[in-house]
gemmi code that builds the backbone of each chain (N, CA, C; Angstrom):
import gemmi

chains = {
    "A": [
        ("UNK", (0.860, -1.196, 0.000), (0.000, 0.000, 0.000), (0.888, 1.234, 0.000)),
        ("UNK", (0.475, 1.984, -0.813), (1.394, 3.147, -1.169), (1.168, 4.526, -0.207)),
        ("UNK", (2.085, 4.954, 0.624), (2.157, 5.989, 1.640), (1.296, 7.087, 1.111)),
        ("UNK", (1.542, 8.130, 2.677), (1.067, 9.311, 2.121), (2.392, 10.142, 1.575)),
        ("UNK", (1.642, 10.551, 0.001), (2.765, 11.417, -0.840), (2.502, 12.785, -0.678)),
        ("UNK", (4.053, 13.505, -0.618), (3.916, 14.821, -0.223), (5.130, 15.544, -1.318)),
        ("UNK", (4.870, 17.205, -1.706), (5.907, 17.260, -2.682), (5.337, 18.892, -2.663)),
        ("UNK", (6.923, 20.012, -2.579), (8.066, 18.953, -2.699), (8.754, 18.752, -0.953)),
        ("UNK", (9.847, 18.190, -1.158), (10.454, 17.818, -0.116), (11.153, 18.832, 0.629)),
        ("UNK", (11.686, 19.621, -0.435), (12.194, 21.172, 0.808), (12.155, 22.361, -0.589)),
        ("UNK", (11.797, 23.411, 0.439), (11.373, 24.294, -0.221), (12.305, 25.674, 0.616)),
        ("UNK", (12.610, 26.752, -0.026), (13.178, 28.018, 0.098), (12.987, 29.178, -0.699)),
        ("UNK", (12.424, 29.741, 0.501), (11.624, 31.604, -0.543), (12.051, 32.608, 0.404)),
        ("UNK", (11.926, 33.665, 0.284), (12.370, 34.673, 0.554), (10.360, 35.192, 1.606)),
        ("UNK", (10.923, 36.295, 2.463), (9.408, 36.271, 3.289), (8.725, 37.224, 2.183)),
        ("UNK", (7.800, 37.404, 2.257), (6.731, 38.320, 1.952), (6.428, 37.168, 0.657)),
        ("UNK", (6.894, 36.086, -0.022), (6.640, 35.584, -1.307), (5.503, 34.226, -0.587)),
        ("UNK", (4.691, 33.518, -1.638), (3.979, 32.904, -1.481), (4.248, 31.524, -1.678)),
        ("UNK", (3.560, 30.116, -1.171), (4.210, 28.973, -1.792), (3.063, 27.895, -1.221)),
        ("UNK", (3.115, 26.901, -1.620), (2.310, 25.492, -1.806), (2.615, 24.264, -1.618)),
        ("UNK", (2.178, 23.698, -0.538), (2.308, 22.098, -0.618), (1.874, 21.099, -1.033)),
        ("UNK", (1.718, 20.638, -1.564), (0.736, 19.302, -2.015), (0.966, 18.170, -1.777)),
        ("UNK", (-0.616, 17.767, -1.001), (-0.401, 15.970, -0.730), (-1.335, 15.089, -0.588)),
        ("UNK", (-0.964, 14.347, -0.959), (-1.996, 13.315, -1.639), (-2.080, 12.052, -0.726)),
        ("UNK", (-3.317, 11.851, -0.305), (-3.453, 10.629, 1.036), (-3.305, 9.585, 0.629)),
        ("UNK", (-3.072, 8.284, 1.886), (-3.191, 6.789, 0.850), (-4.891, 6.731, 0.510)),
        ("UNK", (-4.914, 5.763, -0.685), (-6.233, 5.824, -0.996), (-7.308, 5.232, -0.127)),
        ("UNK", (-8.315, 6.066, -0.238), (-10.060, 5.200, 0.399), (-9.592, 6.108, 1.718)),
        ("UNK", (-8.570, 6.784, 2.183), (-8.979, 7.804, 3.549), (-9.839, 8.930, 3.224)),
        ("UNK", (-10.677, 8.988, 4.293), (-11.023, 10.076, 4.293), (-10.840, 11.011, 5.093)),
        ("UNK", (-10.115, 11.032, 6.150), (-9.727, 12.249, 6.912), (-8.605, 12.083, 6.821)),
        ("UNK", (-8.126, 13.616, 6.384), (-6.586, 13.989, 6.379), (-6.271, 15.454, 6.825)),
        ("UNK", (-5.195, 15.251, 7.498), (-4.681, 16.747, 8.340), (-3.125, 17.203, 7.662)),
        ("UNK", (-3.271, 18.653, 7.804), (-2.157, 19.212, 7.719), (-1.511, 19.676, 9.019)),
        ("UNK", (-0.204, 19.271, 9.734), (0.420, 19.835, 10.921), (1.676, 20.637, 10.594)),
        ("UNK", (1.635, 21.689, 11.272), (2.897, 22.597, 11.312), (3.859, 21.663, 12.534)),
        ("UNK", (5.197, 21.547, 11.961), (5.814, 21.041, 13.122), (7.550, 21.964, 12.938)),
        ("UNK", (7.216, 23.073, 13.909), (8.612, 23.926, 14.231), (9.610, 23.062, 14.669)),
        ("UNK", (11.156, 23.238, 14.419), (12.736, 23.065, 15.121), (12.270, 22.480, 16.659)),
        ("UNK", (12.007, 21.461, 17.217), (12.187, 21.230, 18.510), (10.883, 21.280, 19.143)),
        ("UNK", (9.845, 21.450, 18.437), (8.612, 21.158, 18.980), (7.929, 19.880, 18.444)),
        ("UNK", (6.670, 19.497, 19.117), (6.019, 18.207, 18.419), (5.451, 19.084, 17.433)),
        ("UNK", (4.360, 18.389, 16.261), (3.529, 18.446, 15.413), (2.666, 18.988, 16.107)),
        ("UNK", (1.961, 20.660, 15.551), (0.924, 20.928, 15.648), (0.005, 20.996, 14.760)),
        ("UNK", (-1.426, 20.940, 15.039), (-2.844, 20.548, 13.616), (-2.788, 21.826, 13.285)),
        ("UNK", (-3.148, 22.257, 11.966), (-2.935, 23.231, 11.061), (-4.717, 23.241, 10.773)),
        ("UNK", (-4.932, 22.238, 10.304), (-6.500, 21.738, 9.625), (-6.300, 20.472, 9.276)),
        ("UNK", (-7.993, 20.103, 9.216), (-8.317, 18.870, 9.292), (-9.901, 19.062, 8.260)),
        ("UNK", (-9.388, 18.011, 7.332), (-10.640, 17.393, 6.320), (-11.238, 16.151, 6.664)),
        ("UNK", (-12.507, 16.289, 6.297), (-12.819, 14.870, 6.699), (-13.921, 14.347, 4.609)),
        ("UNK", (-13.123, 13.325, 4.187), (-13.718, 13.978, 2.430), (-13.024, 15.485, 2.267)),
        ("UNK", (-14.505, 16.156, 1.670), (-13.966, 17.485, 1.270), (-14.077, 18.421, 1.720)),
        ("UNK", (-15.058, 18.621, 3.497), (-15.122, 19.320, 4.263), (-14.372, 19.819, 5.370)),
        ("UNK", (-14.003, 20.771, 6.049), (-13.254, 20.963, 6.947), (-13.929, 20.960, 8.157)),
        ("UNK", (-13.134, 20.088, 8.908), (-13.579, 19.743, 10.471), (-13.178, 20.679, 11.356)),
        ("UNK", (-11.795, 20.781, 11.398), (-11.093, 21.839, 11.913), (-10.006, 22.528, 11.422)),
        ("UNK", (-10.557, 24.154, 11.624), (-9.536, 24.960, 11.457), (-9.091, 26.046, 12.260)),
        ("UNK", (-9.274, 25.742, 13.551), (-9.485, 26.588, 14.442), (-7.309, 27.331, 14.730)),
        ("UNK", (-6.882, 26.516, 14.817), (-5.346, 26.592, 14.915), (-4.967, 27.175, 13.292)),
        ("UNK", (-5.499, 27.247, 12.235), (-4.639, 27.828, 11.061), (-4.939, 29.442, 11.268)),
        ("UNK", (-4.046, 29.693, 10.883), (-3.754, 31.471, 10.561), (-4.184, 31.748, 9.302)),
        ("UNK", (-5.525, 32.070, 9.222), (-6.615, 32.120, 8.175), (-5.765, 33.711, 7.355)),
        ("UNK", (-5.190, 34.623, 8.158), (-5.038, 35.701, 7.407), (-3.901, 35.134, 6.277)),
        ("UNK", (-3.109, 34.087, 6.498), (-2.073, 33.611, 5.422), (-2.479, 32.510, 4.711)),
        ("UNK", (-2.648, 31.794, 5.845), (-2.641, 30.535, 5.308), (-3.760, 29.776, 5.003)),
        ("UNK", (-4.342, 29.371, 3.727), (-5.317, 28.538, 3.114), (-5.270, 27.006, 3.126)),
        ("UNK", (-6.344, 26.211, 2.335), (-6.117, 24.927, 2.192), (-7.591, 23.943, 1.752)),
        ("UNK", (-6.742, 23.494, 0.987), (-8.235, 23.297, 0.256), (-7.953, 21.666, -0.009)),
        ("UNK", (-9.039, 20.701, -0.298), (-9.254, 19.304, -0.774), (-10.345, 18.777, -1.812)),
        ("UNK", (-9.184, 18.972, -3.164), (-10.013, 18.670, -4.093), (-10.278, 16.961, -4.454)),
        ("UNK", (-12.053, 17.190, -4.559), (-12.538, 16.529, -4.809), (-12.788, 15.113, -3.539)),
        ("UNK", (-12.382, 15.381, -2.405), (-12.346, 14.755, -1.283), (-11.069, 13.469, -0.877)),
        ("UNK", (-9.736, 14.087, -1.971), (-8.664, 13.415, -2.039), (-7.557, 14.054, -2.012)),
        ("UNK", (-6.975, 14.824, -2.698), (-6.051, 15.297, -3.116), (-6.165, 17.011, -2.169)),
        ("UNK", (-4.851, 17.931, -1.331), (-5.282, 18.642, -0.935), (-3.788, 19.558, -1.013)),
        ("UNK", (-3.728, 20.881, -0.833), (-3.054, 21.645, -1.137), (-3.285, 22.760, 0.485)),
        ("UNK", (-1.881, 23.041, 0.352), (-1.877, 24.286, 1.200), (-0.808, 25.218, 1.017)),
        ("UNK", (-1.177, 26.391, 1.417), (-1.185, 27.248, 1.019), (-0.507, 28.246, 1.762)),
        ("UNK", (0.439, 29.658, 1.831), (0.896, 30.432, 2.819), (1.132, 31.705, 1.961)),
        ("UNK", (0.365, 32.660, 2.073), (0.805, 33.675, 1.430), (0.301, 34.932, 2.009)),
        ("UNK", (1.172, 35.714, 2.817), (2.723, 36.013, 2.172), (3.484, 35.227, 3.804)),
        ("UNK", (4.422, 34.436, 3.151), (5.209, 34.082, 3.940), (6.156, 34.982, 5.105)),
        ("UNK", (6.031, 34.419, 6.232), (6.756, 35.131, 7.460), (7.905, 33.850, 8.120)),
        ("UNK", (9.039, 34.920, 8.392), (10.520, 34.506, 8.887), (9.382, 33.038, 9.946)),
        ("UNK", (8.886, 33.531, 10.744), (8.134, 32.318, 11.800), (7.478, 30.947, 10.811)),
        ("UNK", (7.373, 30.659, 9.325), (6.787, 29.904, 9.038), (7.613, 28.928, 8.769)),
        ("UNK", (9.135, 29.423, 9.084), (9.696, 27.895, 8.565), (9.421, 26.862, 9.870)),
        ("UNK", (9.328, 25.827, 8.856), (8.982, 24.776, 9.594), (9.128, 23.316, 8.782)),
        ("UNK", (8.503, 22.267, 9.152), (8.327, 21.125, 8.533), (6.817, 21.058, 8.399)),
        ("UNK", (6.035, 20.816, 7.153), (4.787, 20.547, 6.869), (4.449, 19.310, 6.615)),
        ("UNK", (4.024, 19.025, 7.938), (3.396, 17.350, 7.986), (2.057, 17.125, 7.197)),
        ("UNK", (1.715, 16.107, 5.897), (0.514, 15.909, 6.053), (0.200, 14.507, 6.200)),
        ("UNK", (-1.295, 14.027, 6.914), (-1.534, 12.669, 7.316), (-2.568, 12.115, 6.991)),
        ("UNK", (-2.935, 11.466, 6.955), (-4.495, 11.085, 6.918), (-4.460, 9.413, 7.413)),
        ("UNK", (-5.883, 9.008, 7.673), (-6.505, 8.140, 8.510), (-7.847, 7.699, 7.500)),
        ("UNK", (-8.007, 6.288, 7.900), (-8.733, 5.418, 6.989), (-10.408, 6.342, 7.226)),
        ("UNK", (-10.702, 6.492, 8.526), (-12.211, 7.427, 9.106), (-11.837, 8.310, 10.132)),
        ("UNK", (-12.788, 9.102, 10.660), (-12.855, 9.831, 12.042), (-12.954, 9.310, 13.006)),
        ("UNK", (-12.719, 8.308, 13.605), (-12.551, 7.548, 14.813), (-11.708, 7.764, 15.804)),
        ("UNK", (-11.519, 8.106, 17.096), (-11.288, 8.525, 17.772), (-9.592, 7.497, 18.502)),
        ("UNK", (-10.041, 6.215, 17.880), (-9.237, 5.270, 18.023), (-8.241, 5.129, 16.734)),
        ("UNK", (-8.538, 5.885, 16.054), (-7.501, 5.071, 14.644), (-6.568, 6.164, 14.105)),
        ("UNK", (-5.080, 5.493, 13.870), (-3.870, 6.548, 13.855), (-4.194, 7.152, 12.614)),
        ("UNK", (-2.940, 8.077, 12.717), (-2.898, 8.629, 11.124), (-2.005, 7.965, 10.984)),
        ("UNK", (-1.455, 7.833, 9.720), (-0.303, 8.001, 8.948), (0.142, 9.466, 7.699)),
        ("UNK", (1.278, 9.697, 8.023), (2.423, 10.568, 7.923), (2.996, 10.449, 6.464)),
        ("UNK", (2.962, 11.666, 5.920), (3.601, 11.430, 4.962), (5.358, 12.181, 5.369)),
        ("UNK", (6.392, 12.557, 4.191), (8.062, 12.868, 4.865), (7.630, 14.035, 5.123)),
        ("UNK", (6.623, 15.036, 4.591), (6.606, 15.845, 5.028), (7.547, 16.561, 3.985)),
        ("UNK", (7.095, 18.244, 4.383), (8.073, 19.207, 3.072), (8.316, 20.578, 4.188)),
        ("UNK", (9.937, 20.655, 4.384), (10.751, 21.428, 4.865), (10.727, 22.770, 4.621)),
        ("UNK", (10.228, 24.012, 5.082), (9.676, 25.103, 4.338), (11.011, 26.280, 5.252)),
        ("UNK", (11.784, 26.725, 4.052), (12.979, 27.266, 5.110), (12.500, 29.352, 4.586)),
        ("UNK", (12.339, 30.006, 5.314), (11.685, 31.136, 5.284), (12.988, 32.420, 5.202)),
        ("UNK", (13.539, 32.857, 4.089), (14.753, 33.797, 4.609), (14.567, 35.381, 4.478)),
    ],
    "B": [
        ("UNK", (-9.442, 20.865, 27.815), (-8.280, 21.052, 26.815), (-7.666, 19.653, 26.957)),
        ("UNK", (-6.993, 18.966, 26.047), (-5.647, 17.973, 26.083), (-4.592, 18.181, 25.937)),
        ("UNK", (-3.769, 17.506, 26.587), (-2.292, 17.597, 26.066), (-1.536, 16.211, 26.706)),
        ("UNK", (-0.595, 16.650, 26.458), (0.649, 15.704, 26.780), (2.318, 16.526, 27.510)),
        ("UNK", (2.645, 15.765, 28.473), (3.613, 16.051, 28.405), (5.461, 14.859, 28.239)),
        ("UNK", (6.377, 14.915, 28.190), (7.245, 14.307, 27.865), (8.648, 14.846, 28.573)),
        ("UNK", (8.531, 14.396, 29.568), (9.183, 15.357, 31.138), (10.917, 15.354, 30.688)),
        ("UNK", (11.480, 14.652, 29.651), (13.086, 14.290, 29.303), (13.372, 14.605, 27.682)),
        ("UNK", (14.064, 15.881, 27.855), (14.207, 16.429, 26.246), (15.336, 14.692, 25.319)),
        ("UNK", (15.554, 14.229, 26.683), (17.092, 13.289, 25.966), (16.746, 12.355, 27.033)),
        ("UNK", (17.247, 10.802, 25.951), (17.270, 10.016, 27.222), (18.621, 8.774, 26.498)),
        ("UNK", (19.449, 8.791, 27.016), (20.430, 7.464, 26.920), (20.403, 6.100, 27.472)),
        ("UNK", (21.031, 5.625, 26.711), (20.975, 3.880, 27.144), (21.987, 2.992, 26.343)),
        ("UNK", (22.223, 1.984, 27.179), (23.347, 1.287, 26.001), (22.352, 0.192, 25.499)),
        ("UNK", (23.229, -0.284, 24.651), (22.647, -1.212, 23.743), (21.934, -2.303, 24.447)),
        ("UNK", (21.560, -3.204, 24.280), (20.685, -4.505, 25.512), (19.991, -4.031, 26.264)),
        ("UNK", (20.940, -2.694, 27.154), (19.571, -2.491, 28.312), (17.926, -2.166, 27.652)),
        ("UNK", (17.330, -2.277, 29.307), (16.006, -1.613, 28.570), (15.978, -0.369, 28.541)),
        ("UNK", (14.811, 0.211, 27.877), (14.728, 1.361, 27.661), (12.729, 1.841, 27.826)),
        ("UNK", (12.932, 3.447, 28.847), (11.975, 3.800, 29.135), (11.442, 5.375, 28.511)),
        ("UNK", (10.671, 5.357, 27.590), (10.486, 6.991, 27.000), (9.048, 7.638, 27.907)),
        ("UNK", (8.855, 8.485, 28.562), (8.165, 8.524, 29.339), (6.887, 9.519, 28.882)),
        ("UNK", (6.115, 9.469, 29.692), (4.834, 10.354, 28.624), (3.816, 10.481, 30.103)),
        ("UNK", (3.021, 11.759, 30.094), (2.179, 11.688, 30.940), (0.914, 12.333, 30.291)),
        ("UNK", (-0.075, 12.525, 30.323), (-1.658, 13.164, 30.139), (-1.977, 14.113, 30.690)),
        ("UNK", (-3.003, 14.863, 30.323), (-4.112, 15.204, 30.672), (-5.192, 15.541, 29.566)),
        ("UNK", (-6.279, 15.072, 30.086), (-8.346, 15.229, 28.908), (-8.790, 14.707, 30.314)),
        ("UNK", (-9.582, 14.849, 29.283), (-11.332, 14.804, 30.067), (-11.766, 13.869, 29.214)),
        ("UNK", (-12.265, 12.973, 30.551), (-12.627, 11.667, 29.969), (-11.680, 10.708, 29.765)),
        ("UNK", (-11.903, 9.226, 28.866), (-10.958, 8.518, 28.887), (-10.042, 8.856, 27.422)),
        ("UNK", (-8.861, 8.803, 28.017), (-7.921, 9.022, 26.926), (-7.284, 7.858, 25.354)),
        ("UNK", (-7.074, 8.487, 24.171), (-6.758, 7.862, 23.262), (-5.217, 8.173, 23.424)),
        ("UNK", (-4.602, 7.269, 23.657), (-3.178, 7.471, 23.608), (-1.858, 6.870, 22.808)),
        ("UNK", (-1.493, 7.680, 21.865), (-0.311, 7.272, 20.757), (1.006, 7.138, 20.383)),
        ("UNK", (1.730, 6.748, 20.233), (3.440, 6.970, 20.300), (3.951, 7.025, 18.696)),
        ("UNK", (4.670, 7.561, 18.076), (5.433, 7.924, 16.749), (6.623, 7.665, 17.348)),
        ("UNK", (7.286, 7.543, 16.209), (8.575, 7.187, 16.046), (9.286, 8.595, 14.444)),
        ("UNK", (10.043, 9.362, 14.893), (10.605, 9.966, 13.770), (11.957, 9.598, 13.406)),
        ("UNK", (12.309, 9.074, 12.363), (14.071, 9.642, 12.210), (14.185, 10.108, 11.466)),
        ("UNK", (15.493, 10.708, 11.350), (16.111, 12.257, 10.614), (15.505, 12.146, 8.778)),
        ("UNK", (15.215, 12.946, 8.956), (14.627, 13.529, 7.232), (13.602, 12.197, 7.451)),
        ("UNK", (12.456, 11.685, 7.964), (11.643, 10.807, 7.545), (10.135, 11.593, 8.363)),
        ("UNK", (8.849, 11.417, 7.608), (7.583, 11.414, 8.568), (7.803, 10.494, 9.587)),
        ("UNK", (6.841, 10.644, 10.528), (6.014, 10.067, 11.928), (5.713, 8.717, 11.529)),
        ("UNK", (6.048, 7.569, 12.459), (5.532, 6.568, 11.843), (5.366, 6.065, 13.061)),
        ("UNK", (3.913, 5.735, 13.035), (2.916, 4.783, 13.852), (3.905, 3.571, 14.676)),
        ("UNK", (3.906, 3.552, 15.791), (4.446, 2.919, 16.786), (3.035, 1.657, 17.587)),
        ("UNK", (2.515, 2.190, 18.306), (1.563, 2.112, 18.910), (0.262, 2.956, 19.347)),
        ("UNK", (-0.894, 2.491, 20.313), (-1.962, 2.668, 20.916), (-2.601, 2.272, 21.640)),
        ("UNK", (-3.130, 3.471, 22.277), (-3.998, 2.783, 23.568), (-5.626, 3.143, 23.560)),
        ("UNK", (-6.018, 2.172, 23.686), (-7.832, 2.362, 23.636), (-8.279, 1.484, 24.540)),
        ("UNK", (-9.316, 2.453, 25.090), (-10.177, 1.924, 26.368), (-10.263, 0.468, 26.380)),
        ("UNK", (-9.150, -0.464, 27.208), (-9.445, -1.766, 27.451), (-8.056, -1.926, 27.679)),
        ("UNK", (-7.530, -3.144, 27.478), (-5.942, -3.407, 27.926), (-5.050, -2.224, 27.999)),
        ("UNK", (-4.565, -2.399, 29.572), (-3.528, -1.214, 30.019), (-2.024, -1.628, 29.080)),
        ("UNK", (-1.987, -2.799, 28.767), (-0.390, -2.817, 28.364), (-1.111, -3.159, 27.088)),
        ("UNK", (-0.178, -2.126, 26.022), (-0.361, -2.641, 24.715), (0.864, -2.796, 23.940)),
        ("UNK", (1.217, -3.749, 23.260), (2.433, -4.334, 22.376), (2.273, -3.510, 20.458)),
        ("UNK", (3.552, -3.032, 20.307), (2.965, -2.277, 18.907), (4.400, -3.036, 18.350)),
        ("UNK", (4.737, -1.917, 17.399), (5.525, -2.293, 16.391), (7.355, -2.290, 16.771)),
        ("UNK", (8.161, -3.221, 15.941), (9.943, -3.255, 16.488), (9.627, -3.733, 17.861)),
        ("UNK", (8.684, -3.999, 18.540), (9.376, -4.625, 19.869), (9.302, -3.916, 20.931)),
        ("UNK", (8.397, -2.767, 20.873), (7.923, -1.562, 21.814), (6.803, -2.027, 22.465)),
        ("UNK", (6.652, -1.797, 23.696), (5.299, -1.915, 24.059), (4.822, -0.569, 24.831)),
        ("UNK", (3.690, -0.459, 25.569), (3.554, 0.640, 26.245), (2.716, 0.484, 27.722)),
        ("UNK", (2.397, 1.050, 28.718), (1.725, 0.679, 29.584), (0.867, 1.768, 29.915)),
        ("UNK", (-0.350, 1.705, 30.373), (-1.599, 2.637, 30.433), (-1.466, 2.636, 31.831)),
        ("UNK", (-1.388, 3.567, 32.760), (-1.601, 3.915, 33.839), (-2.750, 5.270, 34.449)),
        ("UNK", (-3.696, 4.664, 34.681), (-4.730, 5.684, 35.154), (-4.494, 6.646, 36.122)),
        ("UNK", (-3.998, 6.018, 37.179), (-4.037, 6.721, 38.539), (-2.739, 7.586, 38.532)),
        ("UNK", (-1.852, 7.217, 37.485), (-0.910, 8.410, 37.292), (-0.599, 8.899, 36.234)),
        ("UNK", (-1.706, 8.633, 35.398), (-2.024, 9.447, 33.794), (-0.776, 9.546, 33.059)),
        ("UNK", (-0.216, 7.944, 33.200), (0.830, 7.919, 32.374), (0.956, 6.984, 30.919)),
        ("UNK", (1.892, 6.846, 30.180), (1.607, 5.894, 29.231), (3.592, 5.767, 28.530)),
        ("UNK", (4.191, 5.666, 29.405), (5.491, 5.362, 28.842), (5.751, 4.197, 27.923)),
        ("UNK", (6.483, 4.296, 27.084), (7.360, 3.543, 25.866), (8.351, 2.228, 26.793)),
        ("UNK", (8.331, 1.593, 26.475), (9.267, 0.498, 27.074), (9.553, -0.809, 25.661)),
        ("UNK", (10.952, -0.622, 25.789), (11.067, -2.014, 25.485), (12.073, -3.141, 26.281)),
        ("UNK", (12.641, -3.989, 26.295), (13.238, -4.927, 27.031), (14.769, -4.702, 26.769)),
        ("UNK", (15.029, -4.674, 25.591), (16.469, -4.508, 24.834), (16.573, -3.571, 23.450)),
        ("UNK", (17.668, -2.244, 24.094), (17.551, -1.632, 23.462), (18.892, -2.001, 21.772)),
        ("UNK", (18.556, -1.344, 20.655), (19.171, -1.757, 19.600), (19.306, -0.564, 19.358)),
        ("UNK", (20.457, -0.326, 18.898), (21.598, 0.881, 18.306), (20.321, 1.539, 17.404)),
        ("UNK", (19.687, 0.744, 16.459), (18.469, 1.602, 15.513), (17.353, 1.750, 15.897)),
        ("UNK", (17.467, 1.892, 17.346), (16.292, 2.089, 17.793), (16.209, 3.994, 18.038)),
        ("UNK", (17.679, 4.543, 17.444), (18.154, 5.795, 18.366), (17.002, 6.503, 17.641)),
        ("UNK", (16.170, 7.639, 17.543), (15.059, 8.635, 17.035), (14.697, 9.123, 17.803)),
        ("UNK", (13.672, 10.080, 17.536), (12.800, 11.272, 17.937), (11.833, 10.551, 18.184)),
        ("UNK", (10.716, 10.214, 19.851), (9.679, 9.835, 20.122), (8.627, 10.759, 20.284)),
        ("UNK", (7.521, 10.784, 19.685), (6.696, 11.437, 20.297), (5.433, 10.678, 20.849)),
        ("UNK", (4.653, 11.288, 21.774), (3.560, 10.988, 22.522), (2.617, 11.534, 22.001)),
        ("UNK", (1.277, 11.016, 21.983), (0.147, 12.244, 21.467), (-1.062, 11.415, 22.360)),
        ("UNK", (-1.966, 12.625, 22.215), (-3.352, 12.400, 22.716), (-4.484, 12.513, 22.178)),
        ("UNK", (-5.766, 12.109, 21.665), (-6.896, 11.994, 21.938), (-7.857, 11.961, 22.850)),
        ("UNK", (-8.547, 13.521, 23.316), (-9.467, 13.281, 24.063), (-10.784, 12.385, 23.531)),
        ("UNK", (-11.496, 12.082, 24.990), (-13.086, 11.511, 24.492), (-13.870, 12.083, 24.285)),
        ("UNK", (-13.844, 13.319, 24.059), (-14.583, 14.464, 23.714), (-13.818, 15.455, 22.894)),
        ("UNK", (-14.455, 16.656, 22.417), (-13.921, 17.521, 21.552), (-13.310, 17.717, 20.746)),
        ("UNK", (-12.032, 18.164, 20.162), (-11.291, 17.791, 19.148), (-10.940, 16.642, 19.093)),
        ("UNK", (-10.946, 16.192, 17.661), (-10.655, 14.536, 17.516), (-9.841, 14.608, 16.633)),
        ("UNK", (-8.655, 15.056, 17.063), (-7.000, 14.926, 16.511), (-6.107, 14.920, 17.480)),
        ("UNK", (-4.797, 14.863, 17.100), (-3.899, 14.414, 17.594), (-3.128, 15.795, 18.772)),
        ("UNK", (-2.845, 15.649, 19.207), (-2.337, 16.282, 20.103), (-0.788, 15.803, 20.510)),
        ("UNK", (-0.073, 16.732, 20.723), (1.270, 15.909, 20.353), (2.211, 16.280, 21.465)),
        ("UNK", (2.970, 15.860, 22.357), (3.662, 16.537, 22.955), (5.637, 16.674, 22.592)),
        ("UNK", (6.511, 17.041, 22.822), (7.296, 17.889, 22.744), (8.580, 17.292, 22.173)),
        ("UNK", (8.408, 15.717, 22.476), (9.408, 15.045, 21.941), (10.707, 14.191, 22.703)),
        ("UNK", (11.013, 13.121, 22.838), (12.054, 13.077, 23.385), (12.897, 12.612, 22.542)),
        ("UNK", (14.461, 12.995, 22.690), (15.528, 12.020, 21.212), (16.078, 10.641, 22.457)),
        ("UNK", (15.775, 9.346, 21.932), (16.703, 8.536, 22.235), (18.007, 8.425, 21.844)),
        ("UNK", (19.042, 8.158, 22.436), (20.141, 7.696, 21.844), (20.713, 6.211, 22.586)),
        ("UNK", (20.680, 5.218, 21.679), (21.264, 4.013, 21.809), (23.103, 3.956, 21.923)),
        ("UNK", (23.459, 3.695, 22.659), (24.702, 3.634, 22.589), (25.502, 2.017, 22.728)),
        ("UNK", (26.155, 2.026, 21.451), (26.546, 0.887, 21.124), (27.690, 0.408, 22.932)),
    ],
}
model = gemmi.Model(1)
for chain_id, residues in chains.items():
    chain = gemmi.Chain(chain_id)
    for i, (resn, *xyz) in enumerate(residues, 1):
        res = gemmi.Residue()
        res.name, res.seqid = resn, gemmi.SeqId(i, " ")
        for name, pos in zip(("N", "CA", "C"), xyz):
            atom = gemmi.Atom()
            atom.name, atom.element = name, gemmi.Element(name[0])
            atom.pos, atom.b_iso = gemmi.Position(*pos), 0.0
            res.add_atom(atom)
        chain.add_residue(res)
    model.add_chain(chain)
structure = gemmi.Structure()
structure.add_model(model)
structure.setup_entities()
């Protein structure tokens, strides 16, 4: 069974410029999250789809950052205009349902270095 | 609110011994409780879990974990530690209520020492 794919793998922009992640869940999930995970902290939730709706977005920084899931598979995010604070690692995951019991799985994730 | 905490930024061990990654709670209600495994340049990868019923649960490489109520703990254990076992652990939580994601706490790095 083929992971969750994420792309690209590291990325470098200058602040005030804009940029995009894209990632694609293993197939037949339907809930998938995007986590910000800073230098030395755990993974924090960014947003969460469940299909093509959003469950939660209470933790994203709506004035930058977007994110969308087309067609209830495939999902993109978004940061524009980038700030020195956004580098980070962009985790995305997803999980077979919403169950309270069942993990995600992780994709490598894409390295977002902010200068 | 949930969280987690992970009281040891670092924890050492030599090779064979056992090894303990430690993790404590707090939610409301009964807790969903998770362990990851990171190494360098790789995603999070599913270790184990805990769900309402058996306190000790056995996951993946040879890890197990133990559910402790009365001191809202859920540490990493295995018997014998292996040089590739060295990574970034994390702990996470699921409350039984409210947000139903992951909650993550702070991290600890093992290092195996041959």
């Amino acid at each position: 069974e083929a992971g969750v794919a994420q792309s690209p793998r590291y990325k470098i922009i200058e602040k005030r410029q804009s940029v995009a992640f894209w990632c694609n869940p293993i197939s037949g999930h339907a809930t998938l999250y995007w986590y910000q995970q800073i230098l030395g902290q755990g993974p924090k939730l960014l947003i969460q789809f469940q299909n093509n709706g959003v469950v939660d977005d209470s933790q994203l920084p709506k004035d930058r950052f977007s994110a969308e899931r087309l067609k209830g598979v495939d999902s993109t995010l978004k940061i524009q205009p980038a700030k020195l604070e956004d580098s980070a690692v962009y985790l995305c995951a997803s999980s077979p349902q919403q169950g309270r019991g069942t993990e995600a799985f992780f994709g490598q994730g894409t390295r977002l270095t902010v200068v | 609110a949930q969280s987690v905490a992970q009281p040891e930024d670092q924890v050492n061990v030599a090779e064979g011994n056992p090894l303990t990654v430690k993790c404590t709670y707090s939610v409301s209600g009964n807790p969903y409780l998770f362990w990851y495994v990171q190494y360098p340049n790789r995603g999070l990868q599913f270790l184990l879990k805990y769900i309402p019923g058996d306190n000790l649960v056995k996951g993946s490489y040879g890890f197990e974990a133990e559910f402790n109520k009365s001191q809202t703990s859920f540490h990493l254990k295995k018997p014998s530690a292996l040089v590739s076992d060295s990574a970034l652990y994390f702990c996470a939580v699921k409350g039984w209520t409210g947000a139903n994601n992951l909650f993550f706490g702070t991290g600890t790095r093992l290092t195996v020492i041959p």
